[in-house]
TORSEDREN-137280 format. One record per residue: residue number from 1; x, y, z of N, C-alpha, C, O in turn. Coordinates in nm, 3 decimals, decimal comma. Layout:
BEGIN
{resi: NUM | n_px: X | n_py: Y | n_pz: Z | ca_px: X | ca_py: Y | ca_pz: Z | c_px: X | c_py: Y | c_pz: Z | o_px: X | o_py: Y | o_pz: Z}
...
//
This chain:
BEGIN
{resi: 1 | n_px: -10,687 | n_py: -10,532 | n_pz: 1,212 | ca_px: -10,568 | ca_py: -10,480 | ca_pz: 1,278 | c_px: -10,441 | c_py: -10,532 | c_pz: 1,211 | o_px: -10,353 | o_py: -10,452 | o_pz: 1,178}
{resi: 2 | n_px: -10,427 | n_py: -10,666 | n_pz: 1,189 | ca_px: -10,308 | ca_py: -10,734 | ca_pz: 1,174 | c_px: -10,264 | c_py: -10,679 | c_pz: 0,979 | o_px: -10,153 | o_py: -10,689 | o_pz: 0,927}
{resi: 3 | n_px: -10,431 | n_py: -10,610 | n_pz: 0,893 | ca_px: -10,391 | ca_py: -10,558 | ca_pz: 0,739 | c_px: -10,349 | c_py: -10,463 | c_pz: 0,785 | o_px: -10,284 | o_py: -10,416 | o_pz: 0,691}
{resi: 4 | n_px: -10,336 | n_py: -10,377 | n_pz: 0,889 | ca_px: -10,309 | ca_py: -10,195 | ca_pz: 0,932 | c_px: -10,148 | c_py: -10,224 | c_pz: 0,954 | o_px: -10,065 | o_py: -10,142 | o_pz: 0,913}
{resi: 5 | n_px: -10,111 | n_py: -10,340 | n_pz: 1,019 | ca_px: -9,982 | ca_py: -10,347 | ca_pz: 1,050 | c_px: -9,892 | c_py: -10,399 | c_pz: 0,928 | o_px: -9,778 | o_py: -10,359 | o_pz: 0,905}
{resi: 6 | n_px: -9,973 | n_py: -10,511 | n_pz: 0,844 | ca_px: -9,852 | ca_py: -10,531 | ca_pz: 0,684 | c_px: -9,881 | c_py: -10,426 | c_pz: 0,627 | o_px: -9,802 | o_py: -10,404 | o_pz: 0,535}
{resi: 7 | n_px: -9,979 | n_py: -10,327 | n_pz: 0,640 | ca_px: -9,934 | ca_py: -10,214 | ca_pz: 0,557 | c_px: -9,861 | c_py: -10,097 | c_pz: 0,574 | o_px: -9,820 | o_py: -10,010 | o_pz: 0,497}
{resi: 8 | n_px: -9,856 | n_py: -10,120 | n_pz: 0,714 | ca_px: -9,714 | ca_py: -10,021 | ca_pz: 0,786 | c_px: -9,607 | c_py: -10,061 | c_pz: 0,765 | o_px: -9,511 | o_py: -9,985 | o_pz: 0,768}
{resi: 9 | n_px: -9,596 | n_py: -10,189 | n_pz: 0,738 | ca_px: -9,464 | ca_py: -10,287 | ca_pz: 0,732 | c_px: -9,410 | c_py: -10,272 | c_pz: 0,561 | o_px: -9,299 | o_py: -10,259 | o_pz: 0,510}
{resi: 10 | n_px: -9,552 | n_py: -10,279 | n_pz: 0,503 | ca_px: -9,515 | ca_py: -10,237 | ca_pz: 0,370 | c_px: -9,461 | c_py: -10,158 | c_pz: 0,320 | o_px: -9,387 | o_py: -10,177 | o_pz: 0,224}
{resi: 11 | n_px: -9,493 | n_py: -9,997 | n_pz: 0,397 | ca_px: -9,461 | ca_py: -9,881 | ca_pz: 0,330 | c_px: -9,355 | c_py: -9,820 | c_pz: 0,410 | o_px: -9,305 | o_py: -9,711 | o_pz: 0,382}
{resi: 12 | n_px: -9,332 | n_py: -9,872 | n_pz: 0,482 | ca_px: -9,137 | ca_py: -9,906 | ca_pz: 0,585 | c_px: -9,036 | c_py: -9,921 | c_pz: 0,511 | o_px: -8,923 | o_py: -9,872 | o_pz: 0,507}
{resi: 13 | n_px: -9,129 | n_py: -10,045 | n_pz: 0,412 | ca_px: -9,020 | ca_py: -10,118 | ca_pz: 0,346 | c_px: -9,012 | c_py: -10,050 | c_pz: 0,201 | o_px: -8,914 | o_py: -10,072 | o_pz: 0,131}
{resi: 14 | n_px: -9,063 | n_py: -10,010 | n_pz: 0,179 | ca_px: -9,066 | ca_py: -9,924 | ca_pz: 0,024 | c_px: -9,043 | c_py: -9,821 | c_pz: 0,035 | o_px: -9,022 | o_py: -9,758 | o_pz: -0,069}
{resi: 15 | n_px: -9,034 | n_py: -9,752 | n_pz: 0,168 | ca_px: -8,906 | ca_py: -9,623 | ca_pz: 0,193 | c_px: -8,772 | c_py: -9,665 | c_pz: 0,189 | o_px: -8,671 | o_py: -9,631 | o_pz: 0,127}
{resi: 16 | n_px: -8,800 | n_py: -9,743 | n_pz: 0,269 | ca_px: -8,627 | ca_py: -9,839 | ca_pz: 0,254 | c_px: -8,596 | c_py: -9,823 | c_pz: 0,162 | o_px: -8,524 | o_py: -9,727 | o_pz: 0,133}
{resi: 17 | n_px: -8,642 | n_py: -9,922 | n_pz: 0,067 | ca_px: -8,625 | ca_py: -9,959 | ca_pz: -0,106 | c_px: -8,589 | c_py: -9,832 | c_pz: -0,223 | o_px: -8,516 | o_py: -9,825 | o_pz: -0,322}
{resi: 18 | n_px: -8,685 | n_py: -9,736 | n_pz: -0,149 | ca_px: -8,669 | ca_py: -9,561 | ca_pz: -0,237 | c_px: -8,477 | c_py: -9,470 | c_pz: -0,174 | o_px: -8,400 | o_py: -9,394 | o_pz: -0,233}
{resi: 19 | n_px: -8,475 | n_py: -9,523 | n_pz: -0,061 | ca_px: -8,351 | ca_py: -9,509 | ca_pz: 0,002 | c_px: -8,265 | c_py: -9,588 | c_pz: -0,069 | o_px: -8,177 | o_py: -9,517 | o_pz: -0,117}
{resi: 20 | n_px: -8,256 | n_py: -9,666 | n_pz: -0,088 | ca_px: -8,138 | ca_py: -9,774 | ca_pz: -0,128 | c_px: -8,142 | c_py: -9,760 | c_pz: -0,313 | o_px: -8,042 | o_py: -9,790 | o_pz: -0,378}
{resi: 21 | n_px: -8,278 | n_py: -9,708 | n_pz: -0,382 | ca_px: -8,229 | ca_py: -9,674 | ca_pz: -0,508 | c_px: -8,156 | c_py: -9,557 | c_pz: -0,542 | o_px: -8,071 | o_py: -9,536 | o_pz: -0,629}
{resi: 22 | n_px: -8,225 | n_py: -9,461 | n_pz: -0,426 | ca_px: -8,124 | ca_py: -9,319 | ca_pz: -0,496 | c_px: -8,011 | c_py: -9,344 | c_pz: -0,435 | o_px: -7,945 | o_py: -9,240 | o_pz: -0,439}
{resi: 23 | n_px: -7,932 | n_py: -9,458 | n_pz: -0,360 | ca_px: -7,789 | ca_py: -9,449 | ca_pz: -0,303 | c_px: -7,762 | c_py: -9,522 | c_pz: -0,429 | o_px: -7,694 | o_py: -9,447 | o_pz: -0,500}
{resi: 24 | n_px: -7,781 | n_py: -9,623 | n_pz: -0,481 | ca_px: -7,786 | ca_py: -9,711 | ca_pz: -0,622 | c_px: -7,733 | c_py: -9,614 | c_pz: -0,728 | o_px: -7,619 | o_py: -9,600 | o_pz: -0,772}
{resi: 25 | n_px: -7,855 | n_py: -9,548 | n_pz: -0,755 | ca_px: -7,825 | ca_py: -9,423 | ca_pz: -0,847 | c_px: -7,728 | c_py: -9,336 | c_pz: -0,798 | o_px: -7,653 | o_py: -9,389 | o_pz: -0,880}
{resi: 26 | n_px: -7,690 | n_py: -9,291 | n_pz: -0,769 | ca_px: -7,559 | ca_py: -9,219 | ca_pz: -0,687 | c_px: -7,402 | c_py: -9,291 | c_pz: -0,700 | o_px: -7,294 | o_py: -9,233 | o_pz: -0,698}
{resi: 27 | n_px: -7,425 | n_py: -9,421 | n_pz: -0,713 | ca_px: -7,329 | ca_py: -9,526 | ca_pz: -0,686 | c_px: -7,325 | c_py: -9,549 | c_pz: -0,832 | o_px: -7,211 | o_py: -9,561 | o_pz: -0,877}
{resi: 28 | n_px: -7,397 | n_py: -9,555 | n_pz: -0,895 | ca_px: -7,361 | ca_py: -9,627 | ca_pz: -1,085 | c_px: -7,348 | c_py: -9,487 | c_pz: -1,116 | o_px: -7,241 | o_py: -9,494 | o_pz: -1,175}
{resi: 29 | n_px: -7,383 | n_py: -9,350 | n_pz: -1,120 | ca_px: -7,314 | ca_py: -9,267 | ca_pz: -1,190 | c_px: -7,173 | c_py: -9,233 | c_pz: -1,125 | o_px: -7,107 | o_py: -9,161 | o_pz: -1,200}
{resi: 30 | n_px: -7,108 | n_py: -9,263 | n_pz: -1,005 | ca_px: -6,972 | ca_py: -9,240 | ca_pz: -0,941 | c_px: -6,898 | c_py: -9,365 | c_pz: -1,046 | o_px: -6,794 | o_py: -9,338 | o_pz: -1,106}
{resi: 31 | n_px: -6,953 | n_py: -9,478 | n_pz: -1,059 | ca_px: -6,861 | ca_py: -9,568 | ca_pz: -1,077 | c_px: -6,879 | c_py: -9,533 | c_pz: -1,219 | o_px: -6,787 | o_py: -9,569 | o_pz: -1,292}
{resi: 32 | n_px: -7,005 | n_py: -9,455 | n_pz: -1,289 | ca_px: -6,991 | ca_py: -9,412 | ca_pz: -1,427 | c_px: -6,842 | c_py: -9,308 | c_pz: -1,492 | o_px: -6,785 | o_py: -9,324 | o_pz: -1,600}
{resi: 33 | n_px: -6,802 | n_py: -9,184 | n_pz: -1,361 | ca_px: -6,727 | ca_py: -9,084 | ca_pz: -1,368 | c_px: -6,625 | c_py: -9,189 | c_pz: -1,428 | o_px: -6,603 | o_py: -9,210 | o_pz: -1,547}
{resi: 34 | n_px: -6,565 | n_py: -9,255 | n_pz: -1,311 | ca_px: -6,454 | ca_py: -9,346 | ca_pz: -1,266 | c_px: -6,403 | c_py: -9,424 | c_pz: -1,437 | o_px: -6,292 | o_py: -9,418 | o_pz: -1,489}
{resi: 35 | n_px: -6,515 | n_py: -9,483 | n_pz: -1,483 | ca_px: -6,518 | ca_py: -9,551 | ca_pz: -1,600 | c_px: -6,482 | c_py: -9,489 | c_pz: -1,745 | o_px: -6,424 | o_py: -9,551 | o_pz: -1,835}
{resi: 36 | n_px: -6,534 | n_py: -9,332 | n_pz: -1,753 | ca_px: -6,503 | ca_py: -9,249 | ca_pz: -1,846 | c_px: -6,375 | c_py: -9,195 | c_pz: -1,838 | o_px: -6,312 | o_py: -9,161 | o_pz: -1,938}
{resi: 37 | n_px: -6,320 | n_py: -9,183 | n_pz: -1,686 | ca_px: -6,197 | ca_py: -9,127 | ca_pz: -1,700 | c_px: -6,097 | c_py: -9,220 | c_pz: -1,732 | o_px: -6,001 | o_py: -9,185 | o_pz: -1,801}
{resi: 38 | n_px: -6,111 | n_py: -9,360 | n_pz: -1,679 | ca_px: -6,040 | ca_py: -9,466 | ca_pz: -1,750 | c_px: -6,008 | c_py: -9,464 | c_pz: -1,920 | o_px: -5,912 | o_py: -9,470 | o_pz: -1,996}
{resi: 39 | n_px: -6,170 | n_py: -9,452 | n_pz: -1,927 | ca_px: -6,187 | ca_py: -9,464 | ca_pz: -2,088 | c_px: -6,066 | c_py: -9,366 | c_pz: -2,169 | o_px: -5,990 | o_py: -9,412 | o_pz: -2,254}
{resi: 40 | n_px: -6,068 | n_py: -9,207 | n_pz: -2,118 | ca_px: -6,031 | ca_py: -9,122 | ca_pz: -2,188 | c_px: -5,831 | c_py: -9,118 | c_pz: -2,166 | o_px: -5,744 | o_py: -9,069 | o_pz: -2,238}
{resi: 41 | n_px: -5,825 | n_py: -9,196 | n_pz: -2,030 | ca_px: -5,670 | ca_py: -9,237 | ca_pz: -2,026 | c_px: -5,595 | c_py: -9,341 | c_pz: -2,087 | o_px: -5,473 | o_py: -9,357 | o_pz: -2,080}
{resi: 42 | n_px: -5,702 | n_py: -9,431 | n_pz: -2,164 | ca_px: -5,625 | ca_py: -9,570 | ca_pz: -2,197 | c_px: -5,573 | c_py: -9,523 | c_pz: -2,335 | o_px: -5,481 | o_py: -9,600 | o_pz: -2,364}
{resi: 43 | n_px: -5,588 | n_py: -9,439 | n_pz: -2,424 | ca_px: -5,504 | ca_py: -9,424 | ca_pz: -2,572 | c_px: -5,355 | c_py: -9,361 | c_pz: -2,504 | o_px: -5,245 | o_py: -9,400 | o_pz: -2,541}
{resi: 44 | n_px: -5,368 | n_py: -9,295 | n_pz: -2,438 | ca_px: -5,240 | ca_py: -9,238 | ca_pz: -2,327 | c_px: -5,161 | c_py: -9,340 | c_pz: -2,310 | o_px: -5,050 | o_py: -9,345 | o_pz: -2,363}
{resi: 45 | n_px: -5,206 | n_py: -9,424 | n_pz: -2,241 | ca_px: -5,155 | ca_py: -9,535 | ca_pz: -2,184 | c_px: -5,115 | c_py: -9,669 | c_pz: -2,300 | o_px: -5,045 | o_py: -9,764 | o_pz: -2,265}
{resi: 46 | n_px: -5,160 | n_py: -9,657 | n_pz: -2,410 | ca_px: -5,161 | ca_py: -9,742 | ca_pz: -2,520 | c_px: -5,209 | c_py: -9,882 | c_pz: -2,477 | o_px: -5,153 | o_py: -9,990 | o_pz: -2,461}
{resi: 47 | n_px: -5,363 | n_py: -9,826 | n_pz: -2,459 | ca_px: -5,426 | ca_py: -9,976 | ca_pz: -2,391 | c_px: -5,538 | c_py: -9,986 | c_pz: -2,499 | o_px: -5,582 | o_py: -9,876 | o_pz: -2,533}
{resi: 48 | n_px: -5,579 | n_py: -10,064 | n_pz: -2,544 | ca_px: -5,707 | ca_py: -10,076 | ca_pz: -2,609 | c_px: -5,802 | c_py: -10,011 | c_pz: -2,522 | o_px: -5,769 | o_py: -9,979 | o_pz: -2,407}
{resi: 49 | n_px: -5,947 | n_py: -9,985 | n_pz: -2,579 | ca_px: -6,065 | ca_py: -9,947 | ca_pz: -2,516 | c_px: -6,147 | c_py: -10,076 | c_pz: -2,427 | o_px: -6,203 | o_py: -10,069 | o_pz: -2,318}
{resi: 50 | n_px: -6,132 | n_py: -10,182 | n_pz: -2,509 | ca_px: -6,245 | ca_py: -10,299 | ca_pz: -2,500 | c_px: -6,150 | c_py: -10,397 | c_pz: -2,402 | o_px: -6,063 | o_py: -10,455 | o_pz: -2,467}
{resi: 51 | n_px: -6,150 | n_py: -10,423 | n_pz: -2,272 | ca_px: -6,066 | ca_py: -10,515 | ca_pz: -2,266 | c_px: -6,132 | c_py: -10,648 | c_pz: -2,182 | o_px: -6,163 | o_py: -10,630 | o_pz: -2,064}
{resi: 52 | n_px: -6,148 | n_py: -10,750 | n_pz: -2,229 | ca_px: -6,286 | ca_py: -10,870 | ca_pz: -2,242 | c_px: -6,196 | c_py: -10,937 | c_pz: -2,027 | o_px: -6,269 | o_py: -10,984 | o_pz: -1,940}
{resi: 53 | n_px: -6,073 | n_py: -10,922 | n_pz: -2,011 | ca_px: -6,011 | ca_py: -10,986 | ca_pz: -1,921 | c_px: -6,064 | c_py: -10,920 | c_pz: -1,778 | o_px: -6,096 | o_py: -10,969 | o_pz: -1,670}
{resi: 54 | n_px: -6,055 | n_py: -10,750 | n_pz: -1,842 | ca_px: -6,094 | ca_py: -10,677 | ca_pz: -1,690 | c_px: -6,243 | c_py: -10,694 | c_pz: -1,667 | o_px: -6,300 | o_py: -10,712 | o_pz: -1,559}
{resi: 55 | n_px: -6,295 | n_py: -10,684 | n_pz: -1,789 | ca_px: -6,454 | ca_py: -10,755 | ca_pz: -1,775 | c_px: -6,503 | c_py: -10,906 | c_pz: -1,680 | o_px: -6,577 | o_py: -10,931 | o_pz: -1,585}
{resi: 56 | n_px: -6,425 | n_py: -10,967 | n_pz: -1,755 | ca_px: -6,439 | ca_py: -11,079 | ca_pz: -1,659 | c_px: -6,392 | c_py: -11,098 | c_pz: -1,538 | o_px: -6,445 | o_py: -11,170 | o_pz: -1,453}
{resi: 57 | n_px: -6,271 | n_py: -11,022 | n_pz: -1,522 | ca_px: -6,213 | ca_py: -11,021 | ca_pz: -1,365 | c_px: -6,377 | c_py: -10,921 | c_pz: -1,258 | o_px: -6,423 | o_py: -10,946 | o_pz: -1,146}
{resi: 58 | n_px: -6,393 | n_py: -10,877 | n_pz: -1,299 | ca_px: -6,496 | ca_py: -10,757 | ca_pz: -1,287 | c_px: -6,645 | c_py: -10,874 | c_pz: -1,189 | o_px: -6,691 | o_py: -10,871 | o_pz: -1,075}
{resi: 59 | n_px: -6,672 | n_py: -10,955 | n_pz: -1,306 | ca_px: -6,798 | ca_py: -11,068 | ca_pz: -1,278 | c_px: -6,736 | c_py: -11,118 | c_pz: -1,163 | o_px: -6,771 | o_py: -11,083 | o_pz: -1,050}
{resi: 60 | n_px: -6,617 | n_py: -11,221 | n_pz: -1,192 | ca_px: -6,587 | ca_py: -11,267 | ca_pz: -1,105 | c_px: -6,556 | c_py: -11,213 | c_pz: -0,952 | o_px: -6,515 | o_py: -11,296 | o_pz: -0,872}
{resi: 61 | n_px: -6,570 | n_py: -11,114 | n_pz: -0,920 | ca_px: -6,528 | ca_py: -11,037 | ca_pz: -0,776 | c_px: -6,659 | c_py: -11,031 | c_pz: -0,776 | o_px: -6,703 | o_py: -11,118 | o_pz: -0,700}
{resi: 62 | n_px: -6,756 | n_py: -10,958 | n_pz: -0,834 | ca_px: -6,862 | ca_py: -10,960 | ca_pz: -0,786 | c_px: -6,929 | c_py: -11,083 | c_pz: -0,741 | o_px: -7,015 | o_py: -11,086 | o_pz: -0,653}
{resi: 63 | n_px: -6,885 | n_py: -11,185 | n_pz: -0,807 | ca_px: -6,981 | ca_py: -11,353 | ca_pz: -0,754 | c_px: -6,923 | c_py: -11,320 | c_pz: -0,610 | o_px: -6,988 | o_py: -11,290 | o_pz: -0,510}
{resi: 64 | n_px: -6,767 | n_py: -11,336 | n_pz: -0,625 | ca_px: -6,710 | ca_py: -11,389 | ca_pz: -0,480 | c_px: -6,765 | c_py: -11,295 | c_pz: -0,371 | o_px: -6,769 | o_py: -11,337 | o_pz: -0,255}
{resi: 65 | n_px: -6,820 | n_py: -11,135 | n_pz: -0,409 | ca_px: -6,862 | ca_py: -11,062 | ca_pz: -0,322 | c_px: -6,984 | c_py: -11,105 | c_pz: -0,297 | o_px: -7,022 | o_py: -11,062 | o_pz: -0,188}
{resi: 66 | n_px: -7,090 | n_py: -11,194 | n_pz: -0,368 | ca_px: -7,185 | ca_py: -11,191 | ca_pz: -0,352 | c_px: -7,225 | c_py: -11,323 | c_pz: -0,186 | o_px: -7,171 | o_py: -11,434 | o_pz: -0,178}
{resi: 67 | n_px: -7,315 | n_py: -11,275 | n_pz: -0,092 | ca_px: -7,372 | ca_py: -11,319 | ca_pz: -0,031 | c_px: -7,546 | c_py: -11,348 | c_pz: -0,014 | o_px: -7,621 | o_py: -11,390 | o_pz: 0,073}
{resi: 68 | n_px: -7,555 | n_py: -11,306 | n_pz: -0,129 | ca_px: -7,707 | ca_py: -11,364 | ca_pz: -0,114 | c_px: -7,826 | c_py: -11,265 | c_pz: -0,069 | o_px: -7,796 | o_py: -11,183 | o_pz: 0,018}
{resi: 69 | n_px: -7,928 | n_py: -11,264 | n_pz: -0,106 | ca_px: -7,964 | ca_py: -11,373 | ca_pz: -0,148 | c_px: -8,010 | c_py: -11,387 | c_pz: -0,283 | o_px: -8,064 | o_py: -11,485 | o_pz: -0,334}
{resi: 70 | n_px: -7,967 | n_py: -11,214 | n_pz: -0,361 | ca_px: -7,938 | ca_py: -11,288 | ca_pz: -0,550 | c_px: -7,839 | c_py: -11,382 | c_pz: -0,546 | o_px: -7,743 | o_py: -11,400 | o_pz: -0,471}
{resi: 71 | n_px: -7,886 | n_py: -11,443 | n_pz: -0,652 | ca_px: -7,804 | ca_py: -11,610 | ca_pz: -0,688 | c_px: -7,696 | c_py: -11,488 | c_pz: -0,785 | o_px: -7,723 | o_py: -11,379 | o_pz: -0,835}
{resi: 72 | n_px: -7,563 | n_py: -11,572 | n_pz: -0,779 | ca_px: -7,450 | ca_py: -11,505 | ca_pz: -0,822 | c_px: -7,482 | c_py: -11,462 | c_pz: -0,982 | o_px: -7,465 | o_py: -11,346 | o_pz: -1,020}
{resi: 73 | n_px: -7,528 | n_py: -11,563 | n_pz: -1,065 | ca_px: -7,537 | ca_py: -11,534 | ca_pz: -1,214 | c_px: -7,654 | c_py: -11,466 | c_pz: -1,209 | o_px: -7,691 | o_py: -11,490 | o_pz: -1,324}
{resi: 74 | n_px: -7,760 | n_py: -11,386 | n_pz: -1,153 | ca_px: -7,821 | ca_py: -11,287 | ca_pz: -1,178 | c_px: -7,755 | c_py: -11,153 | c_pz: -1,105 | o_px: -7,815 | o_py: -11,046 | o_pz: -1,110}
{resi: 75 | n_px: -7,682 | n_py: -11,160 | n_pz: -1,067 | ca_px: -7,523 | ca_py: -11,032 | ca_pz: -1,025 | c_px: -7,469 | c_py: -11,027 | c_pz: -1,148 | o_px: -7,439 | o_py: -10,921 | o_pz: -1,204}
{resi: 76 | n_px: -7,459 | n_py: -11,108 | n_pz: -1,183 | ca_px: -7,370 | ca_py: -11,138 | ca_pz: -1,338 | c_px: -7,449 | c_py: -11,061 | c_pz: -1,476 | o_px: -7,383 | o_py: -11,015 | o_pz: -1,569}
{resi: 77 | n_px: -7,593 | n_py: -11,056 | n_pz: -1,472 | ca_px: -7,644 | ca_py: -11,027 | ca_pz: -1,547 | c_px: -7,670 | c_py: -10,873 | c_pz: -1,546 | o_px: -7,679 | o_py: -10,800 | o_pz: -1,645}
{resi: 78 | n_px: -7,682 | n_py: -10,835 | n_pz: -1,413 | ca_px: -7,680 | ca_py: -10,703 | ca_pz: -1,424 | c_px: -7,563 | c_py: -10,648 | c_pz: -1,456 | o_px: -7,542 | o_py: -10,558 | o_pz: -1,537}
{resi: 79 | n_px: -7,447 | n_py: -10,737 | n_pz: -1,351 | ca_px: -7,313 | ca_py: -10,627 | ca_pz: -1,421 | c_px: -7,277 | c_py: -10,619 | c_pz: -1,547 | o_px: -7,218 | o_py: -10,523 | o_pz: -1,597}
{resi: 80 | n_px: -7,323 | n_py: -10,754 | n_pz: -1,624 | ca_px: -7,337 | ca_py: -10,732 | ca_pz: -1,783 | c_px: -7,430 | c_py: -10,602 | c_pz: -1,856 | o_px: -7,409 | o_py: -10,542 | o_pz: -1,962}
{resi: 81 | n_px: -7,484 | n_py: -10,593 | n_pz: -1,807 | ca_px: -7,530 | ca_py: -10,483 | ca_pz: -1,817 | c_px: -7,462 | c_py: -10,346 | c_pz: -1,784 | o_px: -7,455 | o_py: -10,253 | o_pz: -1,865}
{resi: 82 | n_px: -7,419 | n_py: -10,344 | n_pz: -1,672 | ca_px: -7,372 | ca_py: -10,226 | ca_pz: -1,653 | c_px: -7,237 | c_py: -10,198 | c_pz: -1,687 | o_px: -7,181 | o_py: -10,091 | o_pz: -1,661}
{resi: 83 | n_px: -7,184 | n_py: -10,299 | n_pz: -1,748 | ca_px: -7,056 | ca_py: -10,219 | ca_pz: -1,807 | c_px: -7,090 | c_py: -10,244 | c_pz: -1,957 | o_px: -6,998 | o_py: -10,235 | o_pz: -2,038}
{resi: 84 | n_px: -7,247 | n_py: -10,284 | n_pz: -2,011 | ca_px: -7,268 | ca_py: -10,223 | ca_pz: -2,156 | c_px: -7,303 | c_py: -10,110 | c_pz: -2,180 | o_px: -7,272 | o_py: -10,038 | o_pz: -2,275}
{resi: 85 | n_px: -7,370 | n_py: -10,090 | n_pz: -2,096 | ca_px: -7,423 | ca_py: -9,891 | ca_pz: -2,093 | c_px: -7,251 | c_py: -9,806 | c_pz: -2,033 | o_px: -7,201 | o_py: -9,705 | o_pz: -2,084}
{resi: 86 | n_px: -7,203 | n_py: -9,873 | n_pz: -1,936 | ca_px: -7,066 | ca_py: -9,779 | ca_pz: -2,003 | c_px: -6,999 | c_py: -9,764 | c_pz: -2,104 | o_px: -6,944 | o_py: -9,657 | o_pz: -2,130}
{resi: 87 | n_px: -6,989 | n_py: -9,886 | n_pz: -2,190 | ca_px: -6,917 | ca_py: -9,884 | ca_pz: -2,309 | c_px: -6,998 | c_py: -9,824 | c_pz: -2,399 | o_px: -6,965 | o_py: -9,817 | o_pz: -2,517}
{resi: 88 | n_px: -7,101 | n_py: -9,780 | n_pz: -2,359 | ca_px: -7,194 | ca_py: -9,688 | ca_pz: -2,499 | c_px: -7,222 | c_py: -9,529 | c_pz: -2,434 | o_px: -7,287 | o_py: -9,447 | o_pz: -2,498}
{resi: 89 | n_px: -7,163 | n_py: -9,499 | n_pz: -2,302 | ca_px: -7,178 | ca_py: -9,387 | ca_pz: -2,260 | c_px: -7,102 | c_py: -9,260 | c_pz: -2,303 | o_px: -6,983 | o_py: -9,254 | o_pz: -2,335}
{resi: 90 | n_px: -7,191 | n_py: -9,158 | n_pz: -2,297 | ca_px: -7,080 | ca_py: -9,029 | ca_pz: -2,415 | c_px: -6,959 | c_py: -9,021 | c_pz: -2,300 | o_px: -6,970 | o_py: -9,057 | o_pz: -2,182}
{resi: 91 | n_px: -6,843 | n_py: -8,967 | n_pz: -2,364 | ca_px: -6,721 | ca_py: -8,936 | ca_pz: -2,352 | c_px: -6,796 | c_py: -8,781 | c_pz: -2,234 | o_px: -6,898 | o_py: -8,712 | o_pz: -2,232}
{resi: 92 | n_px: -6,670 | n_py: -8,796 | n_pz: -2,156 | ca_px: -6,689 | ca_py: -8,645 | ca_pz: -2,066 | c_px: -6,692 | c_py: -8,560 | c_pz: -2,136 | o_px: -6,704 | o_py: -8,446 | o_pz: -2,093}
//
């Protein structure tokens, strides 16, 4: 009885989990739009492309946003990540 119930509990939780990736996915291509249109306004604006300060301001909000229970520098590692696949993403 008590394997019938972790496996109800299991597959609860891995709907959950299938819920919360396609909002994920939904959420990194919005903040993808957001990023390209930046991209394609900063020669306008006479800003460089690469700018290492907003990057880091970027980590840092995310630590301070972070509550747990990822440890802050693996937040860090993904957002390193995710603003390298923007900086290599095609132009609109």
């Amino acid at each position: 009885m008590a394997e019938d119930t972790n496996i109800a509990k299991i597959e609860e939780h891995r709907a959950e989990i299938d819920e919360i990736d396609r909002k994920i996915v939904q959420l990194l291509n919005e903040r993808a739009m957001h990023s390209l249109q930046i991209r394609d306004l900063k020669p306008g604006a006479k800003m460089g492309l690469y700018d290492p300060r907003r990057e880091e301001e970027i980590l840092q909000k995310v630590g301070k946003l972070n509550e747990g229970p990822l440890y802050s520098e693996h937040l860090r590692e993904i957002y390193t990540t995710i603003l390298k696949v923007m900086k290599e993403a095609p132009s609109l």
